[in-house]
C-alpha positions as CSV (number, residue, x, y, z in Angstrom):
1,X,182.4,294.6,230.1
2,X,185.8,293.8,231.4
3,X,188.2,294.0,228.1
4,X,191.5,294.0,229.8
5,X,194.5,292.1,228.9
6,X,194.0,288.5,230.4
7,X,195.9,286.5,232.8
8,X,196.9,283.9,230.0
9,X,198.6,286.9,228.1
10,X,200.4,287.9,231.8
11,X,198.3,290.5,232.9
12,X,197.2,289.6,236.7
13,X,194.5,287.3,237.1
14,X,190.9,287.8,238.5
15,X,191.3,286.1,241.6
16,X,195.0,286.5,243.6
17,X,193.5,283.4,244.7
18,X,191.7,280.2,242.7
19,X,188.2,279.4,244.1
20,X,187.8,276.1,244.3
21,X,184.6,274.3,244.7
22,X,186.0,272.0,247.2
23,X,186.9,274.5,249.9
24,X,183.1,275.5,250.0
25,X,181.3,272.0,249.3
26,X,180.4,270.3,251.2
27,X,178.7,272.9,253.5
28,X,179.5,272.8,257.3
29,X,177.9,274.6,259.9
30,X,178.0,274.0,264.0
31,X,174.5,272.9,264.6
32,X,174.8,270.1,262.2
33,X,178.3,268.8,263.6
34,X,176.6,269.2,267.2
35,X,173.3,267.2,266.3
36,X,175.4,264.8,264.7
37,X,177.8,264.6,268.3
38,X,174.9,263.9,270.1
39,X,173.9,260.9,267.6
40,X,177.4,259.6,268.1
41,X,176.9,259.2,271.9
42,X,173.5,257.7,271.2
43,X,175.0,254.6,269.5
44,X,172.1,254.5,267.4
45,X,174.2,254.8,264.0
46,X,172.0,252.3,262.3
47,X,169.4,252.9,259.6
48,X,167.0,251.2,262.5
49,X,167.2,255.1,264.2
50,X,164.2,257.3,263.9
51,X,166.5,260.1,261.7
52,X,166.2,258.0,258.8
53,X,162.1,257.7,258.2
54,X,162.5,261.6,259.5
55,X,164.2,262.4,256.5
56,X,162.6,260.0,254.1
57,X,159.3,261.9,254.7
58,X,160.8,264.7,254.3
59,X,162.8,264.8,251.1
60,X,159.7,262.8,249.8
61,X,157.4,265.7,250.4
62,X,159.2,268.5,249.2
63,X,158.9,266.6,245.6
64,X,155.4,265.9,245.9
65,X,155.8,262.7,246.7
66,X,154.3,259.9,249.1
67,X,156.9,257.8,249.7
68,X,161.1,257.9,250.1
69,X,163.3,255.1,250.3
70,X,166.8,256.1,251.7
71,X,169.9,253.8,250.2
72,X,173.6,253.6,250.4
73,X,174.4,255.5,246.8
74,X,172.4,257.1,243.4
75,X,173.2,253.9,241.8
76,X,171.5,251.1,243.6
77,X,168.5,253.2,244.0
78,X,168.5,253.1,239.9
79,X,169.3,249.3,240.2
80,X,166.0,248.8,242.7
81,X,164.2,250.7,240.9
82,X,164.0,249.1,237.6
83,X,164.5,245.9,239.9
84,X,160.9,247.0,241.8
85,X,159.3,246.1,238.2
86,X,161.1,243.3,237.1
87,X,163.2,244.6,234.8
88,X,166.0,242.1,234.0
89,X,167.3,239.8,231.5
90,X,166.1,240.2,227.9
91,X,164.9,243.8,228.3
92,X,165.8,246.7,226.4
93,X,166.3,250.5,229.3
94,X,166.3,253.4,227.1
95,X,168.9,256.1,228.1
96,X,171.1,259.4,227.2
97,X,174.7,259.0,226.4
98,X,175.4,262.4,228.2
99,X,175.0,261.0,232.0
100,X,177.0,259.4,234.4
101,X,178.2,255.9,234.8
102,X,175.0,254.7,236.5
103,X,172.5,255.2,234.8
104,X,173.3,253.0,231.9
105,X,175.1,250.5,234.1
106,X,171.7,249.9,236.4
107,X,169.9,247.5,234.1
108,X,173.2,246.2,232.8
109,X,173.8,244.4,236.7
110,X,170.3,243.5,236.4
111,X,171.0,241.4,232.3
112,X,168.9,244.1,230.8
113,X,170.6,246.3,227.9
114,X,170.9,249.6,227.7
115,X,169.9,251.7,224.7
116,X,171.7,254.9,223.7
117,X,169.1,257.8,222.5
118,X,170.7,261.3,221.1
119,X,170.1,264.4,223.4
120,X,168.4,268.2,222.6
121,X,170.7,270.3,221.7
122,X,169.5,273.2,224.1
123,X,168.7,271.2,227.2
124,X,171.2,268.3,227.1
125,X,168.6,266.2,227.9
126,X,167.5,263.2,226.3
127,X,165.6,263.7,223.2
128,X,161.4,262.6,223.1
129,X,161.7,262.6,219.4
130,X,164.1,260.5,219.1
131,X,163.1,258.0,221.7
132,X,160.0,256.6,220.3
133,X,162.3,255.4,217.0
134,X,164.6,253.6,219.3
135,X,161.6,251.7,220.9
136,X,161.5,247.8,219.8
137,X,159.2,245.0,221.5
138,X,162.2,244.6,224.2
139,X,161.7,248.0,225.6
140,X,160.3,248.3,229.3
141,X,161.9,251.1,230.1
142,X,163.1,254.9,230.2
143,X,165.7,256.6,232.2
144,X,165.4,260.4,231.5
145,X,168.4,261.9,233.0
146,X,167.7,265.8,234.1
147,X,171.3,266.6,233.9
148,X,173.6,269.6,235.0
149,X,171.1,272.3,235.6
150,X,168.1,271.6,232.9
151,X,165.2,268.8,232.8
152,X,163.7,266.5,230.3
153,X,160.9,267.0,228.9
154,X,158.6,265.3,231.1
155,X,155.3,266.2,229.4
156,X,156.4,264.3,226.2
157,X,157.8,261.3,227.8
158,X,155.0,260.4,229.7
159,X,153.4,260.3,226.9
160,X,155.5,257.9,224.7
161,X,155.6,256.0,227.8
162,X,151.9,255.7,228.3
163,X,151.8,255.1,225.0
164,X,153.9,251.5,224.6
165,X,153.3,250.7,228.5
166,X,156.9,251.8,229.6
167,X,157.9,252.5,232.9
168,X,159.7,256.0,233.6
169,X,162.9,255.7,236.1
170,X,164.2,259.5,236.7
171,X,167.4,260.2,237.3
172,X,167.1,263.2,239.3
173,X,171.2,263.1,241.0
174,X,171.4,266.7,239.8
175,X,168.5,268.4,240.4
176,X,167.3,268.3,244.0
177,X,164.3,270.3,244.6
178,X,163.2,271.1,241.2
179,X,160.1,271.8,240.4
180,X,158.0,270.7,236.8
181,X,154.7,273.2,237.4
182,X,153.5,272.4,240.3
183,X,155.2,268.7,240.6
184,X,158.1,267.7,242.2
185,X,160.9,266.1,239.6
186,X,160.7,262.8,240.4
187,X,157.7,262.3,241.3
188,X,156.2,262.5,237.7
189,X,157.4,259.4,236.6
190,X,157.3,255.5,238.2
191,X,160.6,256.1,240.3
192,X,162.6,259.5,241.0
193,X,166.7,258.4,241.9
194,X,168.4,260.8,243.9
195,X,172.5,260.8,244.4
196,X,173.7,262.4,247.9
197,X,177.3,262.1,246.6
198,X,180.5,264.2,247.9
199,X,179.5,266.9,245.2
200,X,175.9,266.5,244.4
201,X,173.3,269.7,246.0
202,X,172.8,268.2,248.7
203,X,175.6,265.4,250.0
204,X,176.7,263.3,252.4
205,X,179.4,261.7,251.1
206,X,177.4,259.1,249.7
207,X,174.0,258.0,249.6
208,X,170.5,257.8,247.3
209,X,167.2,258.0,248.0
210,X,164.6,256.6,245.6
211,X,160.8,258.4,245.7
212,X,157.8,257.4,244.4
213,X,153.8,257.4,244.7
214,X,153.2,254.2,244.1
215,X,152.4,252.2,247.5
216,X,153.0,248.8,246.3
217,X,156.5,249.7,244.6
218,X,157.4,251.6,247.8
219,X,157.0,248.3,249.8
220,X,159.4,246.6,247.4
221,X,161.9,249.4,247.1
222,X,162.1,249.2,250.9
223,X,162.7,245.3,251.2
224,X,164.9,245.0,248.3
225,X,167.6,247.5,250.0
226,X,167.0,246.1,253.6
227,X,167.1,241.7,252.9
228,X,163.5,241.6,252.6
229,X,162.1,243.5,255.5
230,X,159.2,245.7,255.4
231,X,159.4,249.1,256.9
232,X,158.9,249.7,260.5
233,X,159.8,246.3,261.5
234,X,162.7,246.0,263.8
235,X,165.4,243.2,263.3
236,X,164.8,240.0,264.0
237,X,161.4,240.4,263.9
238,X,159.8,240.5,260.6
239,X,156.6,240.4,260.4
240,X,156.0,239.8,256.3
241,X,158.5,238.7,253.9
242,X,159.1,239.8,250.4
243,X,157.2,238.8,247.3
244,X,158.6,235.3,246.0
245,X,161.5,235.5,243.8
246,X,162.2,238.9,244.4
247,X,166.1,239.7,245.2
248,X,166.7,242.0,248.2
249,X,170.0,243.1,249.4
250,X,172.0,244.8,251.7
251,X,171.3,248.6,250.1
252,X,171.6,250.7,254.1
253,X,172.6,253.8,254.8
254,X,173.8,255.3,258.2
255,X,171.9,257.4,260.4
256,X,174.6,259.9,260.4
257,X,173.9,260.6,256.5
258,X,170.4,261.3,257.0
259,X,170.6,263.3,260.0
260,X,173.2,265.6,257.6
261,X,171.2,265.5,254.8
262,X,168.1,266.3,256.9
263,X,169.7,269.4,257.9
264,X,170.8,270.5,254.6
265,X,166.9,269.8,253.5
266,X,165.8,273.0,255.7
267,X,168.1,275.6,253.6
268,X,167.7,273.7,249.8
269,X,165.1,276.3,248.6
270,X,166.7,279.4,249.8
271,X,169.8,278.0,248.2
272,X,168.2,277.1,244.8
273,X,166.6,280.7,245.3
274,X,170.1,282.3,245.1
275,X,171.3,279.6,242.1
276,X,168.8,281.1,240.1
277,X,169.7,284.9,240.8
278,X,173.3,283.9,240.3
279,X,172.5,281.9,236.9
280,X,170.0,285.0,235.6
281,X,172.8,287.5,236.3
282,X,175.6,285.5,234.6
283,X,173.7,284.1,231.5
284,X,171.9,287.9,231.2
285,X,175.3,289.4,230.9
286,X,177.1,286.9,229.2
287,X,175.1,287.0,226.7
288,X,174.9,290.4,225.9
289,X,178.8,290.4,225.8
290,X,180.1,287.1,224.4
291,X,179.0,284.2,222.5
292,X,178.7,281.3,224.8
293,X,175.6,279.5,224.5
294,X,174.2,278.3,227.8
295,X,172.0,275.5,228.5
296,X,168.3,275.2,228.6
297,X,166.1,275.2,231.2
298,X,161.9,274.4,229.8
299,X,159.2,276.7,230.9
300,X,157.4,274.2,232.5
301,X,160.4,274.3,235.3
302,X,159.2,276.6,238.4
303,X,161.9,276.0,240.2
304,X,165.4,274.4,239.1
305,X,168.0,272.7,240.8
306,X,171.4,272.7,239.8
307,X,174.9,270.5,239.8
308,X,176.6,272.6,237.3
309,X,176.3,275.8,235.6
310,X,177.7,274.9,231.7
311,X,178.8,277.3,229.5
312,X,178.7,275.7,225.6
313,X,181.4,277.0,223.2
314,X,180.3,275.9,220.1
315,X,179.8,278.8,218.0
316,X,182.3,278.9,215.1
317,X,184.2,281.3,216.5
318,X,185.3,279.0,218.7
319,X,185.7,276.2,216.3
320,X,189.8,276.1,216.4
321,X,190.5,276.5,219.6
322,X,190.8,273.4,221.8
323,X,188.7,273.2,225.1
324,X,192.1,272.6,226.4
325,X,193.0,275.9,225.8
326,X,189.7,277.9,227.5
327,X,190.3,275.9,230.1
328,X,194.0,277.7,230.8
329,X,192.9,280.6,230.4
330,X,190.4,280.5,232.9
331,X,192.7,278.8,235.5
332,X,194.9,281.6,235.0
333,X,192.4,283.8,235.6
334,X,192.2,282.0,238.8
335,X,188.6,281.0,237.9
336,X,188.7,276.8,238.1
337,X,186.1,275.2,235.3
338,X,185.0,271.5,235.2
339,X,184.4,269.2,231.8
340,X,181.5,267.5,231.7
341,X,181.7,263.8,230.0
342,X,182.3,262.5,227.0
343,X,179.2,260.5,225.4
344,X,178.7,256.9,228.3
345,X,179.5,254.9,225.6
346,X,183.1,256.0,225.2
347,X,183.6,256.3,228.7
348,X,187.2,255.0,229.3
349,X,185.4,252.3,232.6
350,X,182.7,251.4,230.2
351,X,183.8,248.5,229.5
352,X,180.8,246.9,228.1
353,X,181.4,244.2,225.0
354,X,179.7,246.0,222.0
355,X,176.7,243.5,222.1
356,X,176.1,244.4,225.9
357,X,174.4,248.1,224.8
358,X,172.8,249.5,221.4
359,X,173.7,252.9,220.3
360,X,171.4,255.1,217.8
361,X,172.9,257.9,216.3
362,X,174.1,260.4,219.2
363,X,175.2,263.5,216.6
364,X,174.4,266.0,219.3
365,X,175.9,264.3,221.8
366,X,179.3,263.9,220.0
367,X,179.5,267.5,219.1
368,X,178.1,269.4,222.3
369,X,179.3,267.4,224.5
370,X,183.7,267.9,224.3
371,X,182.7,272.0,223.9
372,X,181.5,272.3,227.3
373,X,183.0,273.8,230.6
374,X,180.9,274.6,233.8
375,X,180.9,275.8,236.9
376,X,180.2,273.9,240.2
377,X,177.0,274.7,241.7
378,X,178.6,275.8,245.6
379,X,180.1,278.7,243.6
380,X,176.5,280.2,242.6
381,X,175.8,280.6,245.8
382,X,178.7,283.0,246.5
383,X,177.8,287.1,247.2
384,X,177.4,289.0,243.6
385,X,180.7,290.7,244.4
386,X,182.5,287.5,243.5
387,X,179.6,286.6,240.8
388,X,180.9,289.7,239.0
389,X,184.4,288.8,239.1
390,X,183.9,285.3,237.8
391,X,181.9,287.2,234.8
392,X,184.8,289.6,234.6
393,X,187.1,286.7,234.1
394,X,185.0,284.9,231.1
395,X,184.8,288.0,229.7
396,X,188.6,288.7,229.8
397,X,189.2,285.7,228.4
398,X,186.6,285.1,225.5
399,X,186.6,288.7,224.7
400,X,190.6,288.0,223.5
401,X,189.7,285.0,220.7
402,X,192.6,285.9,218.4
403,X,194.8,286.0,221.3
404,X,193.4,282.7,222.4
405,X,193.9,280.9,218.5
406,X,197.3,282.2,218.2
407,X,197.9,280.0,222.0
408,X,196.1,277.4,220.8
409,X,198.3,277.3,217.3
């Protein structure tokens, strides 16, 4: 365990040099930039080229699923695919207050209102318990989010769902190529969302891709993100038309995303493979030498994907010293930590009137979620010689907590 003087207290810092998640992410390599030259002369930058079903297939099978449905972002692939089942005005989408933006503003653009349900404490994910309580004759759906580097519990809400006739929408924009048993995340419930954003494990700037094994909502996904055509058929020559009353839009991605994401597809296990070897060594040590809690991942996950690694300080020892204050110390130790979110529904853009959402009690949501710090998932998959050092600056700097109150004073 490193116990040296810390950065914050003008010893020299870990790294001469920050690391910084967005010098390594995202990834770069020739034979991508070469494919993608060769594209460029084509002219085919459409979604009409072949590299989009490519990759739809693809992505689709490595989560046990039948079907994929590329899109322009994460969010309108949540949008369609509460859309797909008529989801709208009137209805009540049950969601977790610790998630992004989208998730909670999907079946707001469709008239439908979201409803806030607390999350576990270990896994950060939303809570089964809690979520049959918050069910009322309005409810149609649920939007599990499997958030940072954990899952929901998917065993539990497929049976509440079953159970009142709810459809499951999974919001899978952090966990690409995760695993429950032998099923790919995703694919367990109605719909699996996917977000290729700048930062997201695999990314193309932006993007989405929705994934499911039902054929009939496929069909619909496909026409409501390409004005009403089926797939296959070419433009201009449409052989079918949508199903009456239902709204299509304008939802296409470029070729040029799924040709990179495509490529990134091929090295997502081995990457996941040294996430996990990173994420065992760090919590392993960690644990043994400070008190950060870490988050959660279920047993029934084979295989996890990750967008953060978060680090929880809320054991008492902690209690008076401002996340503000960690945060310093571990810049000065050259080691750069994100925040996570504040609960959705305090969001400073959700802007929502009151009567617009519901919120149920969210306890563990306001006390978790201002005590955590993570690290960006590119920086697992550094060499151990540089996962030591990032341990060696935690250590340095939780090891030092009177030092650290006396700064935060």
């Amino acid at each position: 365990m490193t116990t040296s003087k810390p950065a914050f207290l003008g010893a020299q810092p870990v790294f001469e040099r920050a690391i910084e998640w967005t010098t390594l992410w995202p990834p770069v390599d020739d034979s991508t930039a070469d494919r993608l030259k060769e594209l460029y002369f084509s002219r085919r930058w459409s979604s009409f080229d072949e590299t989009e079903p490519a990759f739809d297939s693809a992505f689709a099978r490595l989560h046990t699923s039948r079907h994929g449905v590329f899109m322009v972002n994460g969010t309108v692939t949540l949008e369609c695919a509460l859309a797909a089942y008529g989801i709208g005005a009137g209805d009540e989408v049950i969601v977790p207050p610790l998630t992004w933006y989208a998730t909670a503003m999907a079946p707001h653009y469709l008239g439908a209102r979201p409803v806030f349900v607390d999350i576990q404490r270990d896994t950060l994910c939303i809570d089964p318990v809690k979520i049959e309580s918050a069910i009322t004759d309005r409810t149609r759906a649920i939007i599990p989010v499997h958030v940072f580097g954990s899952a929901a519990d998917m065993d539990r809400i497929m049976l509440i769902a079953k159970k009142h006739g709810l459809k499951v929408i999974e919001d899978c924009a952090h966990v690409h190529g995760s695993l429950w048993n032998d099923q790919g995340i995703g694919s367990i419930g109605d719909v699996g969302s996917f977000s290729f954003q700048q930062s997201k494990t695999m990314a193309s700037g932006e993007g989405g891709i929705c994934i499911t094994n039902d054929d009939e909502i496929a069909d619909r996904l496909y026409r409501m993100k390409h004005i009403g055509y089926g797939a296959g058929e070419r433009q201009g020559k449409a052989q079918s038309g949508p199903p009456t009353g239902l709204v299509c839009h304008n939802y296409r991605a470029t070729a040029f995303q799924a040709l990179i994401l495509h490529e990134q597809l091929k090295t997502l296990e081995d990457r996941l493979d040294r996430y996990r070897t990173a994420v065992d060594y760090l919590e392993k040590r960690l644990t043994q030498t400070t008190k950060i809690r870490f988050q959660r991942r279920p047993h029934q996950v084979k295989r996890q994907g990750y967008y953060l690694w978060v680090m929880i300080f809320d054991d008492p020892s902690f209690a008076d010293i401002p996340l503000a204050t960690l945060e310093k110390a571990f810049s000065a130790e050259g080691l750069q930590l994100s925040r996570t979110w504040d609960p959705l529904y305090r969001f400073i853009l959700f802007n929502l009137k009151p009567d617009a959402f519901h919120t149920h009690p969210c306890a563990v949501t306001e006390s978790v979620a201002s005590r955590i710090l993570a690290l960006h998932h590119s920086l697992l998959g550094l060499e151990m010689p540089v996962l030591e050092k990032i341990a060696d600056a935690i250590e340095r700097v939780v090891t030092h907590i009177d030092e650290l109150r006396r700064v935060a004073a």
